[in-house]
N, C-alpha and C positions, 0 to 999 in steps of 0.2 A: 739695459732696457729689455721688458720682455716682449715675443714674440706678438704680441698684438698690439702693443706698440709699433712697433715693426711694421705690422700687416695697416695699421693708418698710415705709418709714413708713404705706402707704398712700391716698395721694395720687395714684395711677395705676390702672391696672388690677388692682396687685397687690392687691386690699384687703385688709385683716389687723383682724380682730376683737380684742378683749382689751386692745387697745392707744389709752388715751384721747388723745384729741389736743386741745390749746387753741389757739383759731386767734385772730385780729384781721381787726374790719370793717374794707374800707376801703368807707367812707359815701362814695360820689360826693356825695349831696343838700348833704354842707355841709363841702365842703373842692374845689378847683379841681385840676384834675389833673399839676400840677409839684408841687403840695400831697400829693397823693395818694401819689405815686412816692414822695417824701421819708418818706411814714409807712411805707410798705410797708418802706423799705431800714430803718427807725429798727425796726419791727414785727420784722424778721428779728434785726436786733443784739440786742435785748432778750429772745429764746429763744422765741417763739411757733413751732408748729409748722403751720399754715397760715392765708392769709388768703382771705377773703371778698369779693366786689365787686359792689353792688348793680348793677343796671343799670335807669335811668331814663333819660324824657326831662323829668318835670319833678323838682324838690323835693316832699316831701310839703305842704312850708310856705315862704311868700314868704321867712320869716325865715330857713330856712336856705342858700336864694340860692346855688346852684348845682348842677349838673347835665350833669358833663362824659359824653363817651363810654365804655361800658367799655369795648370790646373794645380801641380805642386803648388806652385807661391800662393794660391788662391786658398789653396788647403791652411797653411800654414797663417796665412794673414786671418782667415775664420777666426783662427783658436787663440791669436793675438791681438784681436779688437772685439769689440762688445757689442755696437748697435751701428754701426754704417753698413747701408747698404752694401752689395758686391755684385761687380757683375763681368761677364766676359763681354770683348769690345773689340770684335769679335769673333767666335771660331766659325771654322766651315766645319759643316756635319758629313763630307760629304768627299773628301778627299783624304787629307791626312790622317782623319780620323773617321771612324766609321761611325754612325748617325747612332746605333747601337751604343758605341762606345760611351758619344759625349752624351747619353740620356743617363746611364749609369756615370760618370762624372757629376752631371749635374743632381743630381738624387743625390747621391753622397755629399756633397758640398752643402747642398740644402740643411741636409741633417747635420751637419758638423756647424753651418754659420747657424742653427737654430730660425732658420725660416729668413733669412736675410740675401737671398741669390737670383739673382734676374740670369737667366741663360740669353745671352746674345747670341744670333748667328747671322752669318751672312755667307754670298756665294763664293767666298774664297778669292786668293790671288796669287799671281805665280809665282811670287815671290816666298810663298810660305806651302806652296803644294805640291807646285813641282817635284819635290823632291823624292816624291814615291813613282818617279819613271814613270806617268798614265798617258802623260800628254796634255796638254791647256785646251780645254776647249774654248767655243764662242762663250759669250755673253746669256744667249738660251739657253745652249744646253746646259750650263752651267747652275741658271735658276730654276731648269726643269729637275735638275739635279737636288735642290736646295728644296723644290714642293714634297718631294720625297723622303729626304732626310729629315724636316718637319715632320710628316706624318709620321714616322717608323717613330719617332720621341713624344710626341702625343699619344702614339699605342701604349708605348712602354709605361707610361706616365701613368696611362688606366688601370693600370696594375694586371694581371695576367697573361697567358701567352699570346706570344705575336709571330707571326707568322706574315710574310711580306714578298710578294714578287714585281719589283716592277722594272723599270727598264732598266736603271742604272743601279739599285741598290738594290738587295734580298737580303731576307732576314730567316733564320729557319730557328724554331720555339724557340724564342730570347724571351727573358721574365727577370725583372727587376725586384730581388731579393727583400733587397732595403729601399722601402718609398718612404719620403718625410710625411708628416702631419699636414702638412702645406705644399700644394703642389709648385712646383716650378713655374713660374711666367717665365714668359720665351717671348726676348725682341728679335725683330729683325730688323738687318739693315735695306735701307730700299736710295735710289738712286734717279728713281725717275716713274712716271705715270705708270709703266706695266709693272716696274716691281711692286708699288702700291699697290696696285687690283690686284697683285695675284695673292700678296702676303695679310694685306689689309685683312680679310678673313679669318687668317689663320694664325697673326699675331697678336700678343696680348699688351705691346709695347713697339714702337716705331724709332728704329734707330736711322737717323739721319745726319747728311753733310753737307748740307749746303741751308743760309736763313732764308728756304725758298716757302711762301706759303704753298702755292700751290701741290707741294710732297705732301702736306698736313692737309689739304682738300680731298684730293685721294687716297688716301687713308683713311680719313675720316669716312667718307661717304660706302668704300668699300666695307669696313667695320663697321664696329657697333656705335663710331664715332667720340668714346669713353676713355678712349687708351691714355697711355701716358707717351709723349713724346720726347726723347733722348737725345740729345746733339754733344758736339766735343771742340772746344776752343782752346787753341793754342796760345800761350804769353810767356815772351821773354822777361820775367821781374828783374831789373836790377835798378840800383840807385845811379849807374854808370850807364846811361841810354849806351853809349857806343860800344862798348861791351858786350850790352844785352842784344847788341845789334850783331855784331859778328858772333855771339852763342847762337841766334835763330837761322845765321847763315848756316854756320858750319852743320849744324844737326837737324836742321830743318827746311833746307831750300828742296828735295824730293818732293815736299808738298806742291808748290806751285804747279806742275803740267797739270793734275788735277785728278780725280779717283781713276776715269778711262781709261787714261794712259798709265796709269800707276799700277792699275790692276794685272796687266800684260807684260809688267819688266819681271825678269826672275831669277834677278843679284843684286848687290850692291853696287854694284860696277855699275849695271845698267841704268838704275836711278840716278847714281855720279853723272854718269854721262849725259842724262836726259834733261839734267838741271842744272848743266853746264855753263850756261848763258846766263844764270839767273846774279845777279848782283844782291849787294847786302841790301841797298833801298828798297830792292824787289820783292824783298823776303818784309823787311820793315810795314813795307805800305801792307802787307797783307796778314802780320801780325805786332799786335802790339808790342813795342820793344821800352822798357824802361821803367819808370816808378809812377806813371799817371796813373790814377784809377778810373778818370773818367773814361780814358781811352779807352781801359778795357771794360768800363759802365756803357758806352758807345760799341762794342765791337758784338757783347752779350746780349742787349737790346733786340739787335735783327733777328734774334733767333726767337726771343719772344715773342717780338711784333708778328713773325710768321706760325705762333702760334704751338714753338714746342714749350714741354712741362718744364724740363729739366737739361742743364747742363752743367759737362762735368771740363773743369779746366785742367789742363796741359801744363806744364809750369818746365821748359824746357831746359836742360844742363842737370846732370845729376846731383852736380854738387853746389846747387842752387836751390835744395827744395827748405834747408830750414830758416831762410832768410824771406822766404816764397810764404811759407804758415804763419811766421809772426803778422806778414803784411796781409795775410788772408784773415786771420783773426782780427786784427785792430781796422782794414780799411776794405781790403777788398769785398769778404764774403757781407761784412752790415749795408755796403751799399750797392750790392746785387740783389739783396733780398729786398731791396725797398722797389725795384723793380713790379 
């Protein structure tokens, strides 16, 4: 497909409203990155219209045991698929990496997927930040951190030098060598009415977690109202409900305490422990487990209903994804899109 193809589906600068897109995770946390490539190329054959790519330095859980690079795999899945979109899901600009950094990452990715890269960010979590010995801050300082880190990527983006002092980030003459033909859209993630006012302006895509409209109200009213909106749905496929029921335990009960509390644990232990209480129905009742498609035609809906473009599904167990595409081809992805 070429690049202006591309740019109508959505997946670059060109955003285009009206038009829903289903995308597929690719879960670093529990799949190895020769693993990852493989789903991404198997994700494109099976008609998904973009995927997703967490970026971690640990697993949420010891259980799902691994935790390769994105930007590498991201690099690598470019140059191994042809027309799905790509996007980080998401990195912080603003701890692990320096805001600097992921603008050049994301420019090179550009160039390399031929205009196919949505840059995600959002404000980080301890689990993936901590690890550069700074300290966890709040919740503020943390998105006052993230206003900044946008900007400095937005300078760079303009193409020549930048130069930047502000509280928590500086920048001295950084200039981005190689810019694509196509600039970078840049999501963010937002979590509640202040993250939407303060990013609404300044993002080109709304990455969201919860089928709340009221995130898509303020967003919308803060922007230009035009974006594209992103969300991400969890499913255990199997033909074995009780199977698919104890795979969403074991790799997926961290989920339930919910982003606030999730955002503040900073191990695997600590998510272990925090979803300690959580039972297999617990996990069941809050993601679909098994081979119904209505369920998950029912679980995809509320994200609609509140108004986001696009979601990209989750397909949990590593070695569950190519039993996962046959059923995405033949039932799932035709009766989402009739959504």
């Amino acid at each position: 497909m070429c690049p202006q193809s591309l740019l109508h589906k959505g997946f670059s600068s060109g955003i285009m409203v009206g038009m829903t897109a289903i995308g597929y995770t690719l879960m670093t946390e529990q799949a190895g990155p020769r693993e990852l490539i493989a789903h991404a190329t198997a994700a494109e054959r099976a008609g998904f219209d973009f995927e997703v790519c967490s970026d971690h330095f640990f697993p949420w859980l010891e259980e799902m045991g691994h935790s390769p690079n994105a930007w590498v795999t991201l690099g690598a899945v470019a140059q191994a698929t042809d027309q799905v979109g790509l996007m980080t899901y998401v990195t912080s600009p603003t701890f692990r990496y320096h805001a600097a950094v992921v603008a050049q990452q994301a420019a090179t990715l550009q160039i390399i997927s031929q205009n196919r890269f949505t840059l995600g960010l959002g404000s980080g979590e301890a689990l993936n930040e901590h690890i550069i010995a700074s300290g966890w801050p709040g919740a503020n300082i943390r998105q006052a951190r993230l206003v900044e880190g946008v900007d400095i990527i937005n300078r760079l983006f303009d193409g020549g030098s930048v130069n930047f002092q502000g509280k928590y980030l500086q920048v001295d003459s950084a200039k981005l060598w190689d810019l694509p033909d196509v600039r970078v859209p840049i999501g963010i993630a937002v979590s509640g009415r202040q993250s939407c006012e303060t990013f609404g302006p300044m993002g080109d895509v709304m990455i969201g977690i919860d089928p709340d409209p009221d995130l898509v109200e303020w967003w919308d009213k803060s922007g230009d109202g035009r974006s594209r909106k992103v969300a991400q749905l969890p499913i255990s496929w199997d033909s074995d409900v009780e199977a698919a029921t104890r795979r969403a335990h074991e790799l997926f009960r961290w989920s339930l305490p919910g982003w606030k509390v999730n955002a503040e644990l900073p191990s695997p232990a600590a998510f272990a422990s925090a979803a300690e209480t959580a039972r297999p129905e617990d996990v069941a009742a809050a993601i679909p487990c098994g081979n119904d498609v209505e369920a998950v035609v029912v679980a995809a809906k509320k994200f609609f209903d509140a108004g986001y473009t696009d979601l990209a599904l989750v397909q949990i167990g590593a070695d569950q994804q190519d039993s996962f595409f046959r059923a995405a081809t033949a039932e799932i992805l035709p009766e989402l899109r009739r959504l």
